[in-house]
Residue, then its C-alpha position, 0 to 999 in steps of 0.5 A: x155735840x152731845x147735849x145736857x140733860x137741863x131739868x125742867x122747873x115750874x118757875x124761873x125767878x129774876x131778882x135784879x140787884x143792880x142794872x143800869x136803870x130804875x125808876x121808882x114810881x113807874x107804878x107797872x106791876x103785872x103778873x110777870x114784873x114787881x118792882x122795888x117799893x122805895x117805901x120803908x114802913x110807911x115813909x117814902x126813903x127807901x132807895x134803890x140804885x142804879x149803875x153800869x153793871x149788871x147782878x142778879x139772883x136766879x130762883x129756880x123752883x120745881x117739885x115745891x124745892x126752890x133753889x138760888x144761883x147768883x149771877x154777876x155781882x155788879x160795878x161797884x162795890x156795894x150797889x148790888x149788896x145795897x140793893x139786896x138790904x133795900x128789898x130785904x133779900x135773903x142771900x143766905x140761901x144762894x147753893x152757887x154763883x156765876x160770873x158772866x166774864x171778867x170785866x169790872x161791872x160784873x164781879x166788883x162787888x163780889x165782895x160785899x155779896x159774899x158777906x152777904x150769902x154768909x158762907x166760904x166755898x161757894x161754888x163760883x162757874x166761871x171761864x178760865x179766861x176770865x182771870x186775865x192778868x192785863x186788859x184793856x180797852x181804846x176808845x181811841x188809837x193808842x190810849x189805853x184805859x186800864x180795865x181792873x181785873x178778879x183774881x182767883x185769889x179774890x173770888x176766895x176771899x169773898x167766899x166763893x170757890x171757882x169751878x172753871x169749865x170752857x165746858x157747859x156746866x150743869x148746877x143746882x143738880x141740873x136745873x140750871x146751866x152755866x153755858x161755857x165759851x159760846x161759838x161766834x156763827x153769825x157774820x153781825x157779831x164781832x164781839x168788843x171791838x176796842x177791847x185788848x188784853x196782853x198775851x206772852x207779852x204780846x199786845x192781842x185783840x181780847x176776843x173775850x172768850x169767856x163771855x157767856x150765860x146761864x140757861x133754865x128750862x121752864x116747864x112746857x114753856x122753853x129756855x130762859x136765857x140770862x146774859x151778863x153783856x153777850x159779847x159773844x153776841x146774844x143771837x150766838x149765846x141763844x143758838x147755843x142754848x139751844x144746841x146744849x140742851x136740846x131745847x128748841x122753844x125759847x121763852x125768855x131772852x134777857x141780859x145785856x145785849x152789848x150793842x151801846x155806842x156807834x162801834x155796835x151800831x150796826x149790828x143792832x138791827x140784825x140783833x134785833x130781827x134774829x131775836x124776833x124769828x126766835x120768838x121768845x114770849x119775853x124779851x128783857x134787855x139790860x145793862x149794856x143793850x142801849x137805849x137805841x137797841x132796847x128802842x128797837x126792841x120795844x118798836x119791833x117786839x112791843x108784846x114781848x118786851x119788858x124794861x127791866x130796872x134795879x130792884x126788879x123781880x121778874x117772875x116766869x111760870 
C-alpha cells in the first residue's frame, strides 16, 4: 500500500464531549489531563453528563495554525451539545467532522452539534456503509433489537456534507487522517458478534465495515490514534495506522475499545498485551472498553494509563 503524507503538528488536543463517565471532584489535573470545572461563577451548579456514547473535538496545531475535527456526536440528543455549553466550547471553529461508523451512540446528536458549529456543508468523512438501511442486534436467538440508523438525508440537515471514502482520508490539509475500512489480521478480534444488518433482503452477520478512526502525527513523539468503538478491533485499527502512514512510533492510543460483556470477554487479555508491545506513551480507553478492559489496562500499563471522562481535555505535545 502506498502510504499518506500525515503532516506532523506540535499539539494534539482531545476535548470530550460525551463519554460514558465522569467524575466532577476527581481533583486530578496534571499537565496532560483538565478536567471539567462543575462551577458556574463561584457556585457549585454546573453539570457535566455522561452516557453510552462516545463525541469528541480533535484541535490540532502546528506552525502556530490550530485547526478543529469533530469526532462522532454522541447517543443522545443533546448530552454532547450540553456538554459543549458547560465548558463554554466554541465549535464555530470546527473546518470538518468524522463519523466512526453508523451506530446511534455516535451520530445521535449530530443534530444539535450542527447547530452549534453554525455553518451548512461541513465536510462529514464517513464509510459508506455507514448508512445502512436495517441493523440490529440479539442479545438472544431470535430477539431482534432495532438499532436506529443516519441517513445521508439527515447528516444534511444537520449541517454536514458527507465525504464517503473506503479509502483513507486526508483532512485538515493532511494534519489529520480519517482511516477508512481497517483490515481484520489478528486471529482475537472478531468484531460484534450479536450485530446483524439485512442485505438483498437477506438476514447477514454486520461485519461492521465501516468502523474506523482518525489518526494525528505528533511531532518527534508518533500517532495519536482516536476510535469511535474499534469494532475492527483497536490492535487492527493501530497496525493499520501505522501502515497508512508510515509511522512506526505510536504515542496515543485511545476511544472505545469494544471489549464490554461476557461475548468480548476473551479477547480482552490479548488487547491488552498487543497494546502493551506497542508501547504507546499514553493509553485512553473510553466509552466501550469496559470496565474489566480499562482494569486490565490500568493493572498492566499504570504509566500509561488515563481514565477519561465527559468534559475532559487531553492535552499531547
Amino acid at each position: 500500500m502506498k502510504t499518506v503524507e500525515l503532516q506532523p503538528v506540535d499539539t494534539v488536543e482531545i476535548v470530550t464531549l460525551t463519554d460514558n463517565y465522569v467524575d466532577l471532584v476527581s481533583m486530578d489535573n496534571n499537565e496532560v489531563v483538565t478536567r471539567a470545572i462543575p462551577l458556574r461563577g463561584n457556585e457549585f451548579s454546573n453539570s457535566i453528563l455522561a452516557e453510552h456514547g462516545f463525541s469528541a473535538l480533535v484541535r490540532v496545531t502546528g506552525q502556530e495554525e490550530t485547526r478543529s475535527i469533530l469526532m462522532d456526536f454522541g447517543m443522545s440528543e443533546d448530552a454532547a451539545a450540553r456538554n459543549a455549553e458547560a465548558i463554554s466550547l466554541d465549535l464555530s471553529v470546527v473546518e470538518a467532522a468524522a463519523l466512526s461508523h453508523g451506530h446511534l451512540d455516535h451520530f445521535t446528536g449530530m443534530a444539535r452539534l450542527g447547530t452549534l458549529v453554525g455553518r451548512k456543508g461541513v465536510p462529514l468523512a464517513v464509510h459508506p456503509a455507514a448508512f445502512q438501511e436495517s441493523r440490529w442486534v440479539e442479545p438472544l436467538p431470535g430477539l431482534e433489537i432495532i438499532m436506529p440508523v443516519i441517513t445521508r438525508e439527515k447528516v444534511r440537515d444537520a449541517g454536514f456534507e458527507p465525504l464517503e471514502s473506503k479509502d483513507p482520508v486526508l483532512m485538515l490539509d493532511g494534519r489529520a487522517l480519517f482511516l477508512g475500512e481497517i483490515p481484520r489480521r489478528t486471529g482475537f478480534e472478531k468484531g460484534m458478534p450479536n450485530a446483524f444488518r439485512r442485505e438483498n433482503g437477506e438476514k447477514i452477520h454486520d461485519p461492521l465495515e465501516d468502523d474506523t478512526a482518525l489518526v494525528m502525527n505528533l511531532s518527534d513523539k508518533g500517532l495519536v490514534v482516536l476510535s469511535g468503538c474499534a469494532h475492527s478491533g483497536i490492535v487492527n485499527t493501530v497496525l493499520y495506522a501505522q501502515e497508512v502512514t508510515g509511522v512506526d512510533q505510536v504515542h496515543v492510543v485511545m476511544g472505545g475499545f469494544h471489549l464490554s460483556g461476557p461475548a468480548m470477554a476473551g479477547a480482552v487479555d490479548p488487547t491488552v498485551a498487543a497494546i502493551k508491545d506497542l508501547a504507546p506513551a499514553y493509553v485512553v480507553p473510553t466509552h466501550c472498553t469496559g470496565r474489566r478492559a480499562g482494569m486490565a489496562f490500568e493493572r498492566e500499563m499504570p504509566d500509561a494509563f488515563v481514565l477519561n471522562m465527559s468534559g475532559t481535555t487531553l492535552r499531547f505535545q
